[in-house]
LUMDRENTI-523523 format. One record per residue (C-alpha): x, y, z; residue in one letter. Coordinates in pm, 1 decimal, padded with zeros to 6 digits. Layout:
<sites>
<site><u>X</u><v>Y</v><w>Z</w><rest>A</rest></site>
...
</sites>
This chain:
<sites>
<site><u>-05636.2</u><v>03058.6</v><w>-19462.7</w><rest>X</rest></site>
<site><u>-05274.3</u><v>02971.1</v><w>-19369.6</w><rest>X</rest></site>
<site><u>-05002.9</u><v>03266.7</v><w>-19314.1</w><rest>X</rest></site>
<site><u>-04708.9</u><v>03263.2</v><w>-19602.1</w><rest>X</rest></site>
<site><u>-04496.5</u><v>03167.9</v><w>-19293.3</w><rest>X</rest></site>
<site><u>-04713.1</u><v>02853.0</v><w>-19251.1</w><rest>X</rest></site>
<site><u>-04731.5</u><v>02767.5</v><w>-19576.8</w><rest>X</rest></site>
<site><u>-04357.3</u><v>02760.9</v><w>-19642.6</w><rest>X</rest></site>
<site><u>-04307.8</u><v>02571.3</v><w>-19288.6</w><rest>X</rest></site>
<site><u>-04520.8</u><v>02308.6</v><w>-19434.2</w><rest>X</rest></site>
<site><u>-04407.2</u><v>02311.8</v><w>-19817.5</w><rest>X</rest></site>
<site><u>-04036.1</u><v>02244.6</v><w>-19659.8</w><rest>X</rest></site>
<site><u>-04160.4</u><v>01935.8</v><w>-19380.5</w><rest>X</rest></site>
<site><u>-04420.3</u><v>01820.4</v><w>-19657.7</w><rest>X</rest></site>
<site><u>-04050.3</u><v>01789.7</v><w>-19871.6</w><rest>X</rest></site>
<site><u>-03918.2</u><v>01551.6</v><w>-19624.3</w><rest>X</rest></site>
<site><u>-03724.7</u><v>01776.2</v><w>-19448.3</w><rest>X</rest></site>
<site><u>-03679.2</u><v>01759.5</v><w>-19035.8</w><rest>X</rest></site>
<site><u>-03832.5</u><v>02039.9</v><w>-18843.3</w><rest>X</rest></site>
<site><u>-03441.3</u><v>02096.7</v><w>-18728.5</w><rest>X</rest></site>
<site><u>-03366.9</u><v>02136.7</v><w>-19112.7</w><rest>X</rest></site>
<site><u>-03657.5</u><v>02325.9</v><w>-19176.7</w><rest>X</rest></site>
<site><u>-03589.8</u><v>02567.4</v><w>-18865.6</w><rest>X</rest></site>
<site><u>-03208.6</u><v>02588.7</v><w>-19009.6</w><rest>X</rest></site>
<site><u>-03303.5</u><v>02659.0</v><w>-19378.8</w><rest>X</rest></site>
<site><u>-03587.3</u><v>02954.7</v><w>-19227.2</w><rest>X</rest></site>
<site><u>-03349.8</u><v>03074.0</v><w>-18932.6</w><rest>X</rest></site>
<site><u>-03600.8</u><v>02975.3</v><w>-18691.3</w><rest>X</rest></site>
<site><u>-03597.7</u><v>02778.1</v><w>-18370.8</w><rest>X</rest></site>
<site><u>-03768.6</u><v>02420.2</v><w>-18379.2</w><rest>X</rest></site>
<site><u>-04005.9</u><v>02537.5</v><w>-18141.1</w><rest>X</rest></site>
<site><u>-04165.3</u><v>02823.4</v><w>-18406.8</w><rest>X</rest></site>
<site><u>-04172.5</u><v>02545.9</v><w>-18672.6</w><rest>X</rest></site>
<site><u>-04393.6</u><v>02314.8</v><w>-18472.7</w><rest>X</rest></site>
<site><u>-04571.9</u><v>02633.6</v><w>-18350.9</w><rest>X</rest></site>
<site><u>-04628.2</u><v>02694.5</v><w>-18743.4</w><rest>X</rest></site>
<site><u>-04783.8</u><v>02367.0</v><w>-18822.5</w><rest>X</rest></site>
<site><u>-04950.5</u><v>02309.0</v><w>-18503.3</w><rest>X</rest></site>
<site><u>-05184.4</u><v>02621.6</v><w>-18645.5</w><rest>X</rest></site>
<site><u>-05162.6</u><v>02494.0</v><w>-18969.1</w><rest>X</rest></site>
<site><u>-05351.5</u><v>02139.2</v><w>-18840.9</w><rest>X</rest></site>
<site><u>-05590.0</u><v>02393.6</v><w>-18647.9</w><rest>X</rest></site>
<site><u>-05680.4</u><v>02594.7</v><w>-18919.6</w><rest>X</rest></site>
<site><u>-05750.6</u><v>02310.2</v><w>-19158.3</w><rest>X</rest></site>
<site><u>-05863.8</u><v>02058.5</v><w>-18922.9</w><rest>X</rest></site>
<site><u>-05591.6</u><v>01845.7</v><w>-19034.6</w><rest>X</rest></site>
<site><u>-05525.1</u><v>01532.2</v><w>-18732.1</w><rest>X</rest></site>
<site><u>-05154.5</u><v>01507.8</v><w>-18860.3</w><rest>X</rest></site>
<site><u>-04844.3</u><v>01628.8</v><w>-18991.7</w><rest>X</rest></site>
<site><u>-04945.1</u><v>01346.9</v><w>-19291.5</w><rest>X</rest></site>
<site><u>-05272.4</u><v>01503.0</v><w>-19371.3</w><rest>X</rest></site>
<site><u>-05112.4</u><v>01849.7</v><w>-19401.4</w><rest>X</rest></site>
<site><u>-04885.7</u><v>01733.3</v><w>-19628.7</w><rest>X</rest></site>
<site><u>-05144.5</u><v>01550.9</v><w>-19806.2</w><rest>X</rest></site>
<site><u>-05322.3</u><v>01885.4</v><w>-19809.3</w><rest>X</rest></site>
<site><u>-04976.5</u><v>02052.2</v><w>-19967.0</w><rest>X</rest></site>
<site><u>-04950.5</u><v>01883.1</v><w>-20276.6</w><rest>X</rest></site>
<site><u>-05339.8</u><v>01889.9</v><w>-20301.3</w><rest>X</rest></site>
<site><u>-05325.3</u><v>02253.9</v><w>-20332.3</w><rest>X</rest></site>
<site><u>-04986.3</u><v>02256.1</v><w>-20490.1</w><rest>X</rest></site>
<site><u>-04845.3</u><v>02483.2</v><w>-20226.6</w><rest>X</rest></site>
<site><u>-04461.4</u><v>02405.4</v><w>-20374.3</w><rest>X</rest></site>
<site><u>-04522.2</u><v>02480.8</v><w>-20737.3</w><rest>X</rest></site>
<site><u>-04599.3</u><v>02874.8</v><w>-20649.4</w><rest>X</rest></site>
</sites>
């Protein structure tokens, strides 16, 4: 379903960290993190960055 990429973009925002963190921990640009999780909410139909993270600890996506 979601890409490693995605999953670790969301794992790291679903942490509490800023997309500017995030972006700084991955060596990304701010722009390719919200690119990340705006396919993340596609895929799973989620309607916000809450539900995804909701979705994250449902499926334990930082224990892996």
């Amino acid at each position: 379903m979601l890409s490693e990429r995605e999953r670790e973009v969301l794992v790291h925002v679903a942490k509490g960290l800023t997309y500017a963190a995030t972006a700084h921990r991955m060596g990304l640009s701010t722009h390719t993190i919200d690119t990340y999780l705006r396919r993340a909410r596609r895929k799973t139909g989620a309607n916000s960055l809450a539900e995804l993270s909701i979705l994250a600890y449902k499926h334990r996506l930082g224990s892996q």
